[in-house]
N, C-alpha and C positions, 0 to 999 in steps of 0.2 A: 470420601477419601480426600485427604488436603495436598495441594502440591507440597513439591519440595521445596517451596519459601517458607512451609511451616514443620516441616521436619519428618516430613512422611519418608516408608520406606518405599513405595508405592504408587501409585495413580500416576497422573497425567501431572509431569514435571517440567521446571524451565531446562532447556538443550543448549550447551553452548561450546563452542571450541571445535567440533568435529569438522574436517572438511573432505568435499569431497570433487574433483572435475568432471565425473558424470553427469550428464542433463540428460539422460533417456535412460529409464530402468527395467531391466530385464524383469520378464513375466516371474515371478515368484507366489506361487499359492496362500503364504503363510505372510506376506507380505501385508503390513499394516493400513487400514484407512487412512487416505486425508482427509481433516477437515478444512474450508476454506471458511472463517469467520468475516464477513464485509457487515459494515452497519447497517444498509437495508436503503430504499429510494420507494417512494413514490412515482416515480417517476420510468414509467412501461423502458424507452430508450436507456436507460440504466439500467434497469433488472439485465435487459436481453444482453447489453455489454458486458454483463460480470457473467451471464449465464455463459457468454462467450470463452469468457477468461476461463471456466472451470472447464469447457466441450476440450478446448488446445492442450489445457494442462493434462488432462484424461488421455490427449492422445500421445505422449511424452511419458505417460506412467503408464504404463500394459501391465493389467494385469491389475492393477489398483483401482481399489472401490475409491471413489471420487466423492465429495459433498460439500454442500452448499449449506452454509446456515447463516444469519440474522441477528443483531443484538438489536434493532430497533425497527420501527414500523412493519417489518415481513416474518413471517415464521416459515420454516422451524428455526426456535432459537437452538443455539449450543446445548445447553441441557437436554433438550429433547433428541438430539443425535445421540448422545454422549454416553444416554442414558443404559443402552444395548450392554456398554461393556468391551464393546471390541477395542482391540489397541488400534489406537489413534496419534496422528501427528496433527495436531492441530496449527495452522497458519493464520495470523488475523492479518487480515490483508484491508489494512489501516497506514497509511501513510505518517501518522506520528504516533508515538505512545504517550495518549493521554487518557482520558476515563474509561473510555470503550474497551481498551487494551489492558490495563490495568485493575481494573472491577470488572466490567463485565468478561470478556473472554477469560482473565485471569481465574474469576469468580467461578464459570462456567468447569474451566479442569482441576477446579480445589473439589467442587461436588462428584467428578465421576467416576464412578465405580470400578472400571477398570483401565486398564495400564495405557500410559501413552507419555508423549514429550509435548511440549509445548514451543513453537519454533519463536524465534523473533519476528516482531511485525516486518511488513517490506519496505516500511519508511526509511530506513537507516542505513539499506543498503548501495552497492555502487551501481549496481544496475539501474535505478533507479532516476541519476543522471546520464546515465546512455539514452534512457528512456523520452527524458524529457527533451536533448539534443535534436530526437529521432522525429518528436511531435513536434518541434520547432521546426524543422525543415520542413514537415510537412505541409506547415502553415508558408511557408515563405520566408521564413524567418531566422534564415544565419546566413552567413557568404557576403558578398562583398555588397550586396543591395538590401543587407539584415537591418535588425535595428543596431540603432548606437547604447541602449541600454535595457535593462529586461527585468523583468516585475516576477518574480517566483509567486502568483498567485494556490496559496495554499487554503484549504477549509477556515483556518482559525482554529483556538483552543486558548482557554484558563489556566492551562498546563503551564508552570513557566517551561519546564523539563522538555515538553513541546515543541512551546515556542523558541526555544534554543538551536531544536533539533531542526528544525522550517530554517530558521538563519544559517545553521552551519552548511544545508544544502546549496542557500541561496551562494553561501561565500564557493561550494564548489562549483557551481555553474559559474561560475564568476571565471573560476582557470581556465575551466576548458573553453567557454566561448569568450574570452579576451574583450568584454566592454563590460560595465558596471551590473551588476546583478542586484536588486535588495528583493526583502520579502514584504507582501502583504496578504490581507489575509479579505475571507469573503465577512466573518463573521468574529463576534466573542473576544477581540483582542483589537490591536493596533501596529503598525499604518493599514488602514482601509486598502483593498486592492488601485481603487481609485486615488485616492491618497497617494500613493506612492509615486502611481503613475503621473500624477500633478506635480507632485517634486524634482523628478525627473525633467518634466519641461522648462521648470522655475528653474533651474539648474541648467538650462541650455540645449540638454537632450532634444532630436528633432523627432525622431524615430523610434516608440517605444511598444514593445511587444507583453505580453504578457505568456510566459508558460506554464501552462493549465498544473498544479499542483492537486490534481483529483482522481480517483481510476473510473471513473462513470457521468456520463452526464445528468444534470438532476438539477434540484432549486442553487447550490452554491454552485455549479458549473455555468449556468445562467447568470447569476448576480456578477461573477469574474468577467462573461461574454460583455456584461452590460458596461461595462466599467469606464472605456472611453481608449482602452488602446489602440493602436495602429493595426495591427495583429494582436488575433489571441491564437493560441494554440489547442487543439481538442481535447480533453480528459490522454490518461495514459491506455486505459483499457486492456483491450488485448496484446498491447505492444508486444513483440516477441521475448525482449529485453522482461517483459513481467514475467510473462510465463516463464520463461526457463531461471528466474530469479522465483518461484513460486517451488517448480521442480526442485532446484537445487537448495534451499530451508526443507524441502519434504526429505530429502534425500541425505540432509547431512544431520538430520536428526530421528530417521526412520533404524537405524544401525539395531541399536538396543533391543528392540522390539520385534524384528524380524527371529522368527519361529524355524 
């Protein structure tokens, strides 16, 4: 079955526009799967993180079959969840939309057989910079003893569509915490995490932090740690801000499909 970018009546489609200000959903029998789509880690301390993110989101959805799947290094991929047939909400829980998001998780609800919605990644959304605020304080790093500027370290991606979407974040962190914000990235693109954080100093900056642009820690959460900031900040993880930004894409695109 092909999504609805290709003209199906059918299967697992893109979801957009519906809203909803519930974050906690009543037990409902007939109530659809989530699936949570993350790229995958080698890295044991990341699995247990994201395995983390799905235990909270489970306990917020009562009543809903919860899953976990892989487009890269870990299995089960999407296909192999998908394949059952049960109506599904699918969430790629990808911080930008670049290949992963658009081939593969895309690719995964054009092939499956039966009914579901397809949410938007959780890159885009405003929780998102609550999030990162959140791991910043945690690190030491806002108030009157914070840095004087801040490095949005993000994965990287070839994406320009991406790398847009990483600069438009970095310009909102920029409002809310009131000192210069840019982007860099760990990987695939340019200014280097490190990089940035060097222009910042060549530029006068005394104090510079970096806010972990990742949901897990792993090889790109390491290369940002390494990078030479003052502070770095932890991955977003389980932040609450995710979860209940996880909940509510399940919940504002579950509507249709509920039996």
């Amino acid at each position: 079955v092909s999504s609805s970018d290709r003209g199906a009546a059918s299967g697992i489609r893109h979801a957009r526009g519906m809203t909803t200000n519930a974050l906690h959903a009543e037990p409902v029998a007939e109530r659809p799967r989530l699936l949570l789509v993350a790229h995958g880690t080698r890295s044991s301390t990341g699995r247990r993180e994201l395995g983390r993110v799905l235990v909270e989101t489970r306990k917020k959805l009562d009543g809903v079959d919860c899953r976990l799947a892989w487009v890269d290094v870990q299995a089960p991929g999407p296909d192999r969840i998908l394949a059952d047939g049960a109506p599904t909400v699918v969430v790629p829980a990808f911080l930008a939309r670049g290949f992963h998001v658009t081939e593969d998780v895309d690719g995964a609800c054009g092939r499956a057989p039966g009914p579901g919605a397809l949410a938007p990644h959780v890159g885009g959304e405003p929780e998102i910079v609550r999030a990162l605020v959140q791991r910043l304080a945690e690190a030491g790093a806002v108030g009157a003893f914070g840095p004087d500027a801040v490095v949005l370290g993000a994965a990287g991606s070839r994406d320009e569509s991406s790398q847009a979407e990483t600069r438009a974040l970095a310009s909102a962190l920029e409002r809310v915490l009131g000192v210069p914000v840019s982007a860099g990235v760990a990987s695939a693109a340019t200014p280097t995490v490190a990089d940035a954080i060097t222009g910042f100093r060549e530029r006068g900056h005394r104090r510079v932090a970096v806010a972990t642009h990742l949901l897990a820690p792993g090889f790109f959460a390491d290369r940002i740690a390494a990078a030479g900031a003052d502070v770095t900040s932890p991955p977003l993880g389980a932040n609450p801000e995710i979860v209940d930004l996880i909940v509510r894409l399940y919940l504002e695109n579950s509507t249709d499909l509920i039996r």
